[in-house]
C-alpha positions as CSV (number, residue, x, y, z in Angstrom):
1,X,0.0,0.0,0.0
2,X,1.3,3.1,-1.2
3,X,2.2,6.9,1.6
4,X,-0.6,7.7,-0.2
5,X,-3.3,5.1,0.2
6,X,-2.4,5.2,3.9
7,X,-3.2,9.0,4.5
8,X,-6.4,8.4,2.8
9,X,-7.3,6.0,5.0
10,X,-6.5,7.7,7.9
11,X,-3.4,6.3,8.9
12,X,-1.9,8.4,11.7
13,X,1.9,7.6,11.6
14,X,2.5,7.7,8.1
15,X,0.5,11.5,8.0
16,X,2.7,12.8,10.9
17,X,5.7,11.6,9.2
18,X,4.9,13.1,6.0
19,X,3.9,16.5,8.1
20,X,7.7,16.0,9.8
21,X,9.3,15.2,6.4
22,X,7.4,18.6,5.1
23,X,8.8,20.7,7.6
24,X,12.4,19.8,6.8
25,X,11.8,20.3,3.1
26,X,12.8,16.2,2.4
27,X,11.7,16.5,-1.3
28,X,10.0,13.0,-1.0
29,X,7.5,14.8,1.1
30,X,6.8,16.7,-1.9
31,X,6.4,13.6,-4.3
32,X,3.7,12.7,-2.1
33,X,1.9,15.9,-2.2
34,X,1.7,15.8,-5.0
35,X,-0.8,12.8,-5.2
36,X,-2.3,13.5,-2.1
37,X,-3.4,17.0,-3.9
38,X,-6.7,16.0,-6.4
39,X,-8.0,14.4,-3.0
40,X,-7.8,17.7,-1.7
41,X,-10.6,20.3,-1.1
42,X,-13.6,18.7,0.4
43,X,-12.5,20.2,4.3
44,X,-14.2,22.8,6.1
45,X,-11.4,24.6,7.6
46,X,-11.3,27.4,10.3
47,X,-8.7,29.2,11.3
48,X,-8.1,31.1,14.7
49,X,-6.4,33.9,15.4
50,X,-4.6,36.4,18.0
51,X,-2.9,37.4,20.5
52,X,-0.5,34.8,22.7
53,X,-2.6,33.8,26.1
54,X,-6.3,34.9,24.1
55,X,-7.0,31.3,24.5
56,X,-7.6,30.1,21.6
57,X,-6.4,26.7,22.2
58,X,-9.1,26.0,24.8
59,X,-11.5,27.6,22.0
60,X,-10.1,24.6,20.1
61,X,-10.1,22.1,22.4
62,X,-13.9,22.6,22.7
63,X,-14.7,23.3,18.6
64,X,-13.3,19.7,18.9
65,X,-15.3,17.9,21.3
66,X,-18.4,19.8,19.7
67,X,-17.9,18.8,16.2
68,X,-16.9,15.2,17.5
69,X,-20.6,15.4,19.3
70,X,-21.9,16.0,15.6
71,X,-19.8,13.4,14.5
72,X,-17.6,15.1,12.6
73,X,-13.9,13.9,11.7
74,X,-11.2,16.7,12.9
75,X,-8.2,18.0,12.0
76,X,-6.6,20.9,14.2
77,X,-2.9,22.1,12.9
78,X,-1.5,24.5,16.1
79,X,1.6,26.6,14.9
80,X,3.6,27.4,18.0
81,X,6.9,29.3,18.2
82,X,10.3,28.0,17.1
83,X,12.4,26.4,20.1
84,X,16.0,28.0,19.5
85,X,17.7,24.6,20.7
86,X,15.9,22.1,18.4
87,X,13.9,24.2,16.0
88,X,11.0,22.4,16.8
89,X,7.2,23.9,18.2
90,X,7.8,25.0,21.9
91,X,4.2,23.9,22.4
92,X,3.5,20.5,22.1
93,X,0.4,18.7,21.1
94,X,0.8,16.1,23.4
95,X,0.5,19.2,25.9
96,X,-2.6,20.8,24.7
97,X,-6.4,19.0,23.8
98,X,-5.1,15.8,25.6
99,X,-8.6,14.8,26.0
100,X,-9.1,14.1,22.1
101,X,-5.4,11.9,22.2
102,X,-7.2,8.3,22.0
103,X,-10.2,9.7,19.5
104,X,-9.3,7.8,15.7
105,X,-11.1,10.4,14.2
106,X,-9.2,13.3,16.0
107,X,-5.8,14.6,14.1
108,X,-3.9,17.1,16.2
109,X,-0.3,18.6,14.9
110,X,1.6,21.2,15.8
111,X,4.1,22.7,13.8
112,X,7.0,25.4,14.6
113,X,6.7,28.9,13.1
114,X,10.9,28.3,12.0
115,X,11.1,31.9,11.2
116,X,7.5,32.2,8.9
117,X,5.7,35.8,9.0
118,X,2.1,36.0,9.7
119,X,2.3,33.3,12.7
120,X,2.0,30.7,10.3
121,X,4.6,27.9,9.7
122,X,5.4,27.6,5.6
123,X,4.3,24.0,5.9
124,X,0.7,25.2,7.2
125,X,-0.9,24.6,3.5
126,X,0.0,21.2,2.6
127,X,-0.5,20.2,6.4
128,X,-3.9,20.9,5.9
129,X,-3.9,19.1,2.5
130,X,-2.7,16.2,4.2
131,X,-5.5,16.5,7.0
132,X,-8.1,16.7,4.1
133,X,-7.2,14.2,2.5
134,X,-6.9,12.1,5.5
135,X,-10.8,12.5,5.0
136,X,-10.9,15.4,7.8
137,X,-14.9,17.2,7.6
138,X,-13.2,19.9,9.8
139,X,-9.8,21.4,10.0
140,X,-8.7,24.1,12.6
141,X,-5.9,26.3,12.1
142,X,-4.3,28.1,15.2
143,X,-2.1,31.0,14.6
144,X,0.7,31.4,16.8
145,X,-0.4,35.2,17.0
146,X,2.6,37.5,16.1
147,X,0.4,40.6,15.9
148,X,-0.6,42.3,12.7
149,X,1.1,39.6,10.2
150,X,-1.6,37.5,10.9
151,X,-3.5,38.1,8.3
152,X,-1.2,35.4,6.1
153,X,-3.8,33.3,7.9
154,X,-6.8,34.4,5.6
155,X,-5.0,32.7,2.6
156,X,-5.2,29.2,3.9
157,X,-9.4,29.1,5.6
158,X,-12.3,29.5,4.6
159,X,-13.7,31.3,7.7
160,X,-11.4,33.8,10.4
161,X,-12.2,33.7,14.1
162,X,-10.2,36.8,15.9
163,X,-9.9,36.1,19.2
164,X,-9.4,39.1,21.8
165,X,-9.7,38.9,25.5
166,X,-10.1,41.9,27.8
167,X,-7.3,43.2,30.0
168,X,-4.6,42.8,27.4
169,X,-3.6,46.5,26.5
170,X,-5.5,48.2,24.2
171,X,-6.2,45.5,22.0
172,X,-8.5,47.4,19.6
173,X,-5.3,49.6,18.3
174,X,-3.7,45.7,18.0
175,X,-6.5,44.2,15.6
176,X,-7.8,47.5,13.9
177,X,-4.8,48.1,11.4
178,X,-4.7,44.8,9.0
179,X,-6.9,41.8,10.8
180,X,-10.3,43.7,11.2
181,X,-10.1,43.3,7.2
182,X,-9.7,39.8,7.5
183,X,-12.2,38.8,10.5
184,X,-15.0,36.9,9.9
185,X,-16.1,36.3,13.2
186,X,-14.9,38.1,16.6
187,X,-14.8,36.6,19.8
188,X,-13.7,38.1,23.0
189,X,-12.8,35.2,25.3
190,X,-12.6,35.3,29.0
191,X,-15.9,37.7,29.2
192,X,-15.9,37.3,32.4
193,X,-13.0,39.7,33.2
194,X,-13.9,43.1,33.9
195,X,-13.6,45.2,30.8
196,X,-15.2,43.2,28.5
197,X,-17.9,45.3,28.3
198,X,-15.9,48.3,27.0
199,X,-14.1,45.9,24.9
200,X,-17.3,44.9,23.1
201,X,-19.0,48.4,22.8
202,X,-15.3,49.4,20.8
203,X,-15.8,46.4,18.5
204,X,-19.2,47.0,17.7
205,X,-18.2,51.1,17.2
206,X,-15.5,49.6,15.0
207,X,-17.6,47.5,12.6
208,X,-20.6,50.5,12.4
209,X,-17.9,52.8,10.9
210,X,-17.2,50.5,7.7
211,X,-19.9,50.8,5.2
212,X,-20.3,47.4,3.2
213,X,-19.4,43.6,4.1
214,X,-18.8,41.7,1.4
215,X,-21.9,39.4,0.8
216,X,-23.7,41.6,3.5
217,X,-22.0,39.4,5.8
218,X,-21.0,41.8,8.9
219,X,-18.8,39.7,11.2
220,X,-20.6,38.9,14.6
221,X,-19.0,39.6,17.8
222,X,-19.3,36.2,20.3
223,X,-18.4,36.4,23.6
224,X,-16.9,33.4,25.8
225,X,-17.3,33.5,29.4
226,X,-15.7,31.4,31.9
227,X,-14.7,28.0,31.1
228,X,-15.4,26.5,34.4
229,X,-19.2,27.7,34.1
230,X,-19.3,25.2,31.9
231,X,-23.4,25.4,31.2
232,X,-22.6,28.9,30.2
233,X,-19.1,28.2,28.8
234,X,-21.3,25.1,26.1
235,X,-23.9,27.5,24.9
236,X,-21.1,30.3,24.3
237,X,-19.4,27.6,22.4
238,X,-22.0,26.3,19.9
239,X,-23.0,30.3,19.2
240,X,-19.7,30.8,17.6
241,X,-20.0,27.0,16.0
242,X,-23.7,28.5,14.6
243,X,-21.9,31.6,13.4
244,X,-19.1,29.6,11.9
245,X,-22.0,27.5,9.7
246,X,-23.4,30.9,9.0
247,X,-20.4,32.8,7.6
248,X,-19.5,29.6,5.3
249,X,-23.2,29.5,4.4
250,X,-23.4,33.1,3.3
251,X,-20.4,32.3,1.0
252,X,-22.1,29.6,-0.5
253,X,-25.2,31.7,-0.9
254,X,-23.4,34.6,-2.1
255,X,-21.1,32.6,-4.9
256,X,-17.9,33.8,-2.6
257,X,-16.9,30.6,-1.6
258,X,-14.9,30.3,-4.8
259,X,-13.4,33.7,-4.0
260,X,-11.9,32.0,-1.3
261,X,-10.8,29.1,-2.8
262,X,-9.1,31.1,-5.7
263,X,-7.2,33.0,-2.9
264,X,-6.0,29.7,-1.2
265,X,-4.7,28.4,-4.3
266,X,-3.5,31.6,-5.6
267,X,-1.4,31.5,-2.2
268,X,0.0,28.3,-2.5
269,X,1.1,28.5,-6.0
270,X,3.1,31.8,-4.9
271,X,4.6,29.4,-1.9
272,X,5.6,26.9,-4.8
273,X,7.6,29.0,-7.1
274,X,8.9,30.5,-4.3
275,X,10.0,26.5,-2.9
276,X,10.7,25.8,-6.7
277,X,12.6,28.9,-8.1
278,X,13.7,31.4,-5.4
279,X,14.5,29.0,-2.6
280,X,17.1,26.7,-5.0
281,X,18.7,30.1,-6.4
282,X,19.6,31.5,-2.3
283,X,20.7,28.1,-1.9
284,X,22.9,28.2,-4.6
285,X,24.3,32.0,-3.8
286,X,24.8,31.1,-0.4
287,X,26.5,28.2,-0.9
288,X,29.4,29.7,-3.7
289,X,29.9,32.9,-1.3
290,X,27.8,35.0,-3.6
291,X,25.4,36.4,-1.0
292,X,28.2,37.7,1.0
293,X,29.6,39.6,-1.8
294,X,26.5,40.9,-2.7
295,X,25.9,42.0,0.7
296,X,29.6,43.7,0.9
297,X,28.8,45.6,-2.4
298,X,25.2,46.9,-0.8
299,X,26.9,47.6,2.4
300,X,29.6,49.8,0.7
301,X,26.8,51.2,-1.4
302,X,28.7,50.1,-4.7
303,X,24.7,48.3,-6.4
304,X,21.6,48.1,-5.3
305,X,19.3,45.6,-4.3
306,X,17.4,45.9,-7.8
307,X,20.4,45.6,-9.5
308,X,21.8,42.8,-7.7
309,X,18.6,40.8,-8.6
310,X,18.4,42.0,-12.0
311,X,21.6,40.2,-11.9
312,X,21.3,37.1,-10.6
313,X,18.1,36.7,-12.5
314,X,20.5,37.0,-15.7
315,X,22.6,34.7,-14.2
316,X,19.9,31.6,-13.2
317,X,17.0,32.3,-14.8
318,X,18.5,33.5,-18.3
319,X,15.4,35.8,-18.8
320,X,15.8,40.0,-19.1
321,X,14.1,40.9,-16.1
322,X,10.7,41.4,-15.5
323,X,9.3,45.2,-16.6
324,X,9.1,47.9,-13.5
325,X,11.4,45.9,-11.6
326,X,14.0,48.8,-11.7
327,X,11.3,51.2,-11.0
């Protein structure tokens, strides 16, 4: 039975080791992608977003149990910070939504950030290809919130939660240059704390200043009280799962669905050239010394970065480069 068959049927230890294999850029990995790809695309998948200690691993942890109660299969791909001694995620998975561990039909990963902007790793997108075609209904995406970059995330889901929690500095000046564009659905976590009120009140002030959604849709605002109420905590819980259903239905409804799609792909094609073309050529340049040099000559302001690519797209591409590169 081929890597491939196995992921399709679910298989576990093969997925994580073509995840692992992923990260570390073994080209293998990418053979199997490759095949793993038309099998691709049936997933629902979420992503979460914002700042460290918002919680949104515990908003997770619970999307989980809920979708498992609806007897849905899960995916949930958790990109945590780089650890500077083994370049692997500081956060564990084994640490976090221990409760789903012995569920078949639960996938949990977690992947390191290894330097990515937008708090997502650069294997993210074919993670969640793997989870899809691992035969996943639902996969969640956890950020490992680095602030405005997040909005990288919006290429990879279908539907983006922003998740803000009172008490955290002004977190309204954090969210309103870059991710209110992106939000499809805001939830302020811990509303139990005090401020949460003022914190909703600005959120709601925000979203009556812009004039259009697109597809009408204007995102809700859910708030999530205390976890240990857990009556409370449940119902708080499957408002934002209702919302979630909402949003993707109004994209469906609203023919923006493939809007979305286009974007994904659109952003994973730029991730491939990127792997295919750019990635070999630095490679290459730092390997021969040439970097260096061309960092000396920049340094001692005898080129320019334009004309040092110009350059070295001569050189490895043998093309004249592209119009308005120069400026």
């Amino acid at each position: 039975m081929t890597k491939t068959d196995k992921i399709r049927k679910g298989d576990v230890r093969t997925a994580t080791r073509l995840i692992r294999n992923i990260e570390n850029n073994i080209p293998e990995a990418r053979s199997t992608i490759r095949t793993l790809f038309p099998f691709t695309g049936k997933a629902r998948v979420i992503g979460l977003t914002g700042p460290p200690g918002a919680g949104k691993s515990t908003l997770i942890d619970s999307l989980i149990a809920l979708y498992r109660d609806r007897d849905k299969k899960v995916g949930a791909l958790l990109v945590d910070p780089t650890s500077p001694f083994t370049g692997g995620a500081i956060l564990g998975d084994r640490i976090r939504l221990q409760r789903h561990a012995e569920d078949p039909d639960v996938f949990v990963r977690s992947l390191a950030t290894r330097g990515a902007l937008g708090g997502l790793s650069k294997a993210a997108g074919d993670a969640v290809h793997v989870m899809d075609a691992m035969g996943k209904d639902v996969i969640l995406v956890e950020t490992v919130g680095t602030g405005q970059q997040e909005v990288e995330i919006m290429n990879h889901v279908h539907t983006v939660i922003v998740v803000i929690v009172p008490g955290m500095g002004d977190s309204i000046q954090a969210i309103k240059a870059g991710i209110l564009e992106v939000a499809d659905v805001f939830v302020i976590n811990k509303a139990e704390r005090e401020g949460a009120d003022k914190l909703y009140q600005e959120l709601m002030a925000m979203l009556n200043m812009v004039d259009s959604f697109p597809g009408g849709w204007r995102p809700p605002v859910i708030r999530v009280g205390n976890l240990f109420d857990k009556e409370i905590f449940e119902k708080n819980i499957a408002e934002l799962s209702n919302s979630i259903d909402a949003h993707y239905r109004n994209l469906v409804e609203n023919d923006l669905l493939g809007d979305r799609v286009r974007r994904k792909v659109t952003a994973e094609l730029n991730e491939a050239l990127q792997f295919s073309i750019l990635a070999p050529i630095l490679e290459k340049l730092i390997a021969e010394g040439e970097f260096d040099t061309l960092v000396d000559k920049l340094l001692k302001k005898e080129t320019d970065p334009y004309t040092c690519a110009e350059e070295v797209a001569k050189k490895y591409l043998r093309k004249q480069p592209l119009k308005g590169v120069a400026g």
